[in-house]
Every structure is written in C-alpha cells, then in structure tokens.
C-alpha positions as CSV (number, residue, x, y, z in Angstrom):
1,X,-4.0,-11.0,14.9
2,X,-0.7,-13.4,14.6
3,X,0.7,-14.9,12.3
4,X,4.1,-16.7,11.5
5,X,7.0,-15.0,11.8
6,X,8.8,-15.2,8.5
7,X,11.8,-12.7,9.5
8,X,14.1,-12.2,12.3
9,X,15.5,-8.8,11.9
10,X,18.8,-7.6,13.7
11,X,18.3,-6.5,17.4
12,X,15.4,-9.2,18.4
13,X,12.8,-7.8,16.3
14,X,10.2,-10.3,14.6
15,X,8.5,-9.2,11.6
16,X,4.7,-10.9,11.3
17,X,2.7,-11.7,8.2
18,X,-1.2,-11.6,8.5
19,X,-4.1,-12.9,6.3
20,X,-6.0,-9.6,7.0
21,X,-7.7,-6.5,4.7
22,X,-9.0,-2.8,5.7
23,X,-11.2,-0.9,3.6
24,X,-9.7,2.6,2.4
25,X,-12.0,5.6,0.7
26,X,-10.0,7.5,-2.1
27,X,-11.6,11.0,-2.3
28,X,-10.9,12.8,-5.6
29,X,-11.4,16.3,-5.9
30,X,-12.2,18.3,-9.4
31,X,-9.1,19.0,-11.5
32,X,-8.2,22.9,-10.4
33,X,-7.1,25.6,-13.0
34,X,-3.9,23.5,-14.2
35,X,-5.5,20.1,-14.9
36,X,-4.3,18.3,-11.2
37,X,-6.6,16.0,-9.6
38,X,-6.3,15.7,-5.6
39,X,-6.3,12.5,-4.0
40,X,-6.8,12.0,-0.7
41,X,-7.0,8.6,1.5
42,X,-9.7,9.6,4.1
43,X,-8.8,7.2,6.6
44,X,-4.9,8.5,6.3
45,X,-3.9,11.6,7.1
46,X,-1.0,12.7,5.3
47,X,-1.9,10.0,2.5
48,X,-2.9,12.4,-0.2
49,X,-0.9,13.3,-4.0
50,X,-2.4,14.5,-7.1
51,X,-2.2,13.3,-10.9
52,X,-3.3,14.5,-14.4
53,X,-5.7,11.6,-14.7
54,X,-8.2,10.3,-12.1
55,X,-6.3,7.2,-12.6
56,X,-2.8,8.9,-12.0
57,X,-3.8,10.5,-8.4
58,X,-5.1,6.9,-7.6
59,X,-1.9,5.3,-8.1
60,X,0.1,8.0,-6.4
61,X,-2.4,8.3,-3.5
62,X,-1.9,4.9,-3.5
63,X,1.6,5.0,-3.3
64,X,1.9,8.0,-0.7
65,X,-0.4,5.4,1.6
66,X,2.2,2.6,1.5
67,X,4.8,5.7,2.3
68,X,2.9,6.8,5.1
69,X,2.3,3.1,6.9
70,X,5.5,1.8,5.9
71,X,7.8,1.5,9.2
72,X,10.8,4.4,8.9
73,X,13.6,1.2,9.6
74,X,16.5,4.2,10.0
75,X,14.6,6.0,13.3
76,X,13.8,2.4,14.5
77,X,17.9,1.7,14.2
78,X,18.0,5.1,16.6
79,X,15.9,4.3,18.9
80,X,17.3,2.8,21.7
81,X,15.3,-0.7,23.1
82,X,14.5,0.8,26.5
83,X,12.8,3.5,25.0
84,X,10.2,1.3,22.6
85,X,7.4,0.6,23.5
86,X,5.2,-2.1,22.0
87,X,1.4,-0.9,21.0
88,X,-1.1,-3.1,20.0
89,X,-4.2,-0.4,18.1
90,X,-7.4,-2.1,18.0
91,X,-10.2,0.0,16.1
92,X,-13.7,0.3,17.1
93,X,-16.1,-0.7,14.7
C-alpha cells in the first residue's frame, strides 16, 4: 500500500499516509482481588494495561497499542543508514 508522502523527515526518510484499517480483539479478563481489569490486544504482544472499569483498560490498552506500533524516532536517529534495512510485512490471510 502507498500513498502520498506528506513529510520529508531529516536524513532522506519519507513518511507515508494510507487509507487502510486492521481489525484488533481486546481481551478482558475478570477484575482480580483489588478491582483491576486486564487488557490485552491479542494481535499485539506487549499491548496489554489494566483499568478499574472495563472501559478504563480499553482506553489504556488502547493507548499501550499506539505505544507499542509507534516508531521509537530516538533509536532510528542512532542507527546508522548502512545498517537499515527496509521491510515490507505482508500478512497472510
């Protein structure tokens, strides 16, 4: 999938935007002895939080998904150019 670039970013990089949706499944577990609902992003390892409300662990499962997928723009700065790589992840359906 490509789209328009929008942004040119500092050391040659080009930052697409794309018209394009996965589905997530948000697994909540029953509150445990202290009221604290687990949240877990099945598809995500590592996207999972907890809340007091079903609601609450929603949103912050939510927001540890963004976390988790959003690039980490310091290690790319540290990364010298000849050792990138550019992968392109296609999943099987």
């Amino acid at each position: 999938m490509h789209g328009e670039p929008r942004v040119r970013p500092a050391r040659g990089a080009t930052v697409f935007t794309m018209a394009a949706s996965i589905d997530f499944t948000i697994s909540f577990e029953d509150p445990d002895e202290d009221g604290w609902i687990v949240a877990k992003v099945l598809e995500v390892p590592g996207a999972i939080s907890q809340g007091r409300t079903r609601e609450e662990a929603r949103e912050n499962a939510l927001d540890a998904l963004r976390t988790v997928l959003t690039p980490d723009e310091e290690l790319a700065r540290e990364t010298p150019e000849a050792d990138r790589e550019h992968l392109r992840f296609t999943a099987a359906a």
